[in-house]
LUMRO-231325 format. One record per residue (C-alpha): residue number from 1; residue in one letter; x, z, y. Coordinates in steps of 0.001 Angstrom, whole numbers. Each point is the difference from the previous one (the first is absolute). Example, Ala and Ser with C-alpha at 12.3 -4.5 7.8 and 13.67 -1.06 7.14 Angstrom:
2
resi	resn	X	Z	Y
1	A	12300	7800	-4500
2	S	1370	-660	3440
END
This chain:
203
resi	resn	X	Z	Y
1	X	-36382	140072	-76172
2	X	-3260	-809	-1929
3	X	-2910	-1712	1077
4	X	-3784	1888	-519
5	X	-3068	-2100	81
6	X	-3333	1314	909
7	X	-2802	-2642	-2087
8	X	-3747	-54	535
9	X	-8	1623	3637
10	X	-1649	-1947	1704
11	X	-4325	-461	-871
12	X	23	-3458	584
13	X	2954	-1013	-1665
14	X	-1294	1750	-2984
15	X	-3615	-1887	225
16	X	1881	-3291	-35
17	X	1977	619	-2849
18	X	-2976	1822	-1499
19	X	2189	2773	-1255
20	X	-1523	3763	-524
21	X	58	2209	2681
22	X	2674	2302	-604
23	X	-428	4110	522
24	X	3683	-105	667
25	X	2602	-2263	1339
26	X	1607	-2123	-1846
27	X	3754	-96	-474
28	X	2581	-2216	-1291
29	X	3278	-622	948
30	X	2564	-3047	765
31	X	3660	302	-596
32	X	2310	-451	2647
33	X	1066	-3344	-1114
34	X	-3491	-1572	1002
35	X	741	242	3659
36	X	166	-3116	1599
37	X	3431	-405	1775
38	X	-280	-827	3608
39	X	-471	-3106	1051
40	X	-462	-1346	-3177
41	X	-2641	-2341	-1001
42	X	-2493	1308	-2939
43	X	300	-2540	-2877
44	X	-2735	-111	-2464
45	X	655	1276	-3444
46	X	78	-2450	-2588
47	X	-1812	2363	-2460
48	X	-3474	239	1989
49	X	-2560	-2987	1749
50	X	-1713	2852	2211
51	X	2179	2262	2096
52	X	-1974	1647	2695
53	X	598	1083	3543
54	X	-849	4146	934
55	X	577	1066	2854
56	X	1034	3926	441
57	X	521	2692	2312
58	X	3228	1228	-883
59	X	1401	3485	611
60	X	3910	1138	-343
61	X	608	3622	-949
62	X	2838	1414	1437
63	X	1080	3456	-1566
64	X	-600	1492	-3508
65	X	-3469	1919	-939
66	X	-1618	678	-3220
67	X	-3209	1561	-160
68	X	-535	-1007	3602
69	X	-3288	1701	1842
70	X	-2614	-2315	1683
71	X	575	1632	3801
72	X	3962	-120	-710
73	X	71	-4337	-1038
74	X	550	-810	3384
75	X	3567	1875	92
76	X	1422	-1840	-2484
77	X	-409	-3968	1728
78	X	587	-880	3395
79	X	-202	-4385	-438
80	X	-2964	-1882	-695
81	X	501	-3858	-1379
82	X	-1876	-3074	-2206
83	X	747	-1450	-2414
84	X	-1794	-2358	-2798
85	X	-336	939	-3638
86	X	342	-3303	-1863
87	X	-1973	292	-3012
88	X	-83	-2542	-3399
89	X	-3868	160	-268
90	X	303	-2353	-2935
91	X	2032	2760	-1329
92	X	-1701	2566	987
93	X	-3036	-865	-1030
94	X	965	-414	-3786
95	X	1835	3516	-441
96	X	-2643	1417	1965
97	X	-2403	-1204	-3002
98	X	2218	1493	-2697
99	X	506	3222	1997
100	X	3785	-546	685
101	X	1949	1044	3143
102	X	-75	-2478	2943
103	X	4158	-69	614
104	X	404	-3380	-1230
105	X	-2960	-987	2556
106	X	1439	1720	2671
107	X	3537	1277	-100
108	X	1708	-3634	-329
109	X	2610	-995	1893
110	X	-775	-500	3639
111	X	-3439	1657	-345
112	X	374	2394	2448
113	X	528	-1882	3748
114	X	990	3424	2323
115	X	-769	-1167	3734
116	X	2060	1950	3578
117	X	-954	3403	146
118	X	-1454	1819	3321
119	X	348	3727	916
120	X	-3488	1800	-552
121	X	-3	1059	3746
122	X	-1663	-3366	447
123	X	-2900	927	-1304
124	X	-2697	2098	1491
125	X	-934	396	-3584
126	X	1162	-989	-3108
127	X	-3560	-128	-1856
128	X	-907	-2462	2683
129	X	2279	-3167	160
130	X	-844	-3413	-513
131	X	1591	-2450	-1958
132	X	120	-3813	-916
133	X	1285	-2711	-2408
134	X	193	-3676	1564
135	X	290	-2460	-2691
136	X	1010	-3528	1617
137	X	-1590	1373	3257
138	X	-3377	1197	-1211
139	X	-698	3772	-461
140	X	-823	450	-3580
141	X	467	3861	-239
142	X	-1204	2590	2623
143	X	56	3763	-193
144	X	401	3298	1771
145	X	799	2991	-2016
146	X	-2939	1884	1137
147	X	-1716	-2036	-2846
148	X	2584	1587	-2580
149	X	-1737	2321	-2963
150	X	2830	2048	140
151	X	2276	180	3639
152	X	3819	200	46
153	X	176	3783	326
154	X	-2314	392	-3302
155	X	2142	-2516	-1666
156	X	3309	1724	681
157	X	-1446	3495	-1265
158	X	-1273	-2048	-3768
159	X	2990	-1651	-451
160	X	2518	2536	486
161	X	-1987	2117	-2346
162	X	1391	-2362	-2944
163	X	2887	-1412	1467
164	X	2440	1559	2256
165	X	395	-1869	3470
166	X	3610	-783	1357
167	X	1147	-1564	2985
168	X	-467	-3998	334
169	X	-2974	-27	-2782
170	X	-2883	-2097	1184
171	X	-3360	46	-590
172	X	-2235	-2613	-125
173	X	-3079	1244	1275
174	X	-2769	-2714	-1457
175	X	-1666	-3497	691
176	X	-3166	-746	2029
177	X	-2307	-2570	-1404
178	X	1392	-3905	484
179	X	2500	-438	-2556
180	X	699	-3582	-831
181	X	2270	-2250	-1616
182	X	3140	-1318	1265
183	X	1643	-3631	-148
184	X	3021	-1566	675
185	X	229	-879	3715
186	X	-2009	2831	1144
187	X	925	2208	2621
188	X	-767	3780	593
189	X	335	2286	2706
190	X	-935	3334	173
191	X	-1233	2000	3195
192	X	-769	4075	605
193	X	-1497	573	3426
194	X	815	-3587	1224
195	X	3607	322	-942
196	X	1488	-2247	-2044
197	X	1714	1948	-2860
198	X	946	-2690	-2559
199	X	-218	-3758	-634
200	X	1075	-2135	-3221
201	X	-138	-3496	-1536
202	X	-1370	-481	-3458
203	X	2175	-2300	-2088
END
């Protein structure tokens, strides 16, 4: 199983980290090691001061494509979840200066928090749900995937064009705008359509 992560999807979320626009989506990947067991606490990393909250849209493939056409994406997942990609801005921010891949930022241990999954005949439509984070009962992240630059379907057909797709991959399908540090003591909860999907403590 390996995780795909969709970056710079979202317009706001790029404005407030003014990053550039991207004329593609942006993909890296977390191993499978970075998932956050369940019911586990998150515990922040000794090696970073600045670990962020992002709150994602998460999509679980269920059979095997490669080269996968646009108007065929929706055969191949039938379970819609959230999730948060935990990300070591601090980190981040200094390989990102030297042009050097973000895993260290982003594929740590327990990076990757996978929330219940619901069947996709819950939604009307998939390019319209909304979703929340509630950190320590105030929403600090809203979005509905209407607002992505590039919708599930589209991101199914790019990926599999570089990686093949197999059966219990996720995707992480991007952040809206609201990121924000965590501390210890803080607690997150994570809602699509109302539902609650996930909640954690931060240690």
């Amino acid at each position: 199983m390996k995780i795909i992560c969709i970056g710079r999807n979202y317009t706001a979320h790029i404005e407030e980290l003014q990053n550039e626009k991207p004329t593609d989506p942006v993909v890296f990947i977390k191993p499978d090691s970075a998932v956050l067991p369940k019911e586990q606490d998150f515990y922040i990393p000794e090696f970073s001061n600045d670990i962020h909250y992002e709150v994602e849209v998460l999509v679980k493939i269920k059979k095997v494509g490669k080269h996968i056409q646009e108007k065929f994406a929706h055969k191949y997942y039938d379970e819609i979840g959230l999730g948060i990609d935990f990300t070591a801005r601090d980190v981040q921010s200094k390989l990102k200066e030297k042009g050097l891949p973000w895993e260290k930022a982003k594929g740590f241990d327990g990076a990757a928090v996978i929330g219940e999954w619901l069947p996709v005949s819950n939604f009307a439509n998939v390019n319209d749900i909304n979703f929340q984070l509630i950190k320590n009962e105030e929403v600090v992240q809203t979005g509905n995937t209407s607002l992505m630059l590039w919708k599930i379907d589209e991101l199914i057909a790019y990926v599999s064009s570089y990686f093949m797709l197999k059966k219990g991959d996720i995707i992480f399908t991007g952040t809206p705008a609201g990121v924000g540090r965590i501390q210890p003591n803080d607690y997150l909860t994570g809602t699509l359509e109302g539902k609650k999907l996930f909640s954690l403590k931060i240690k």
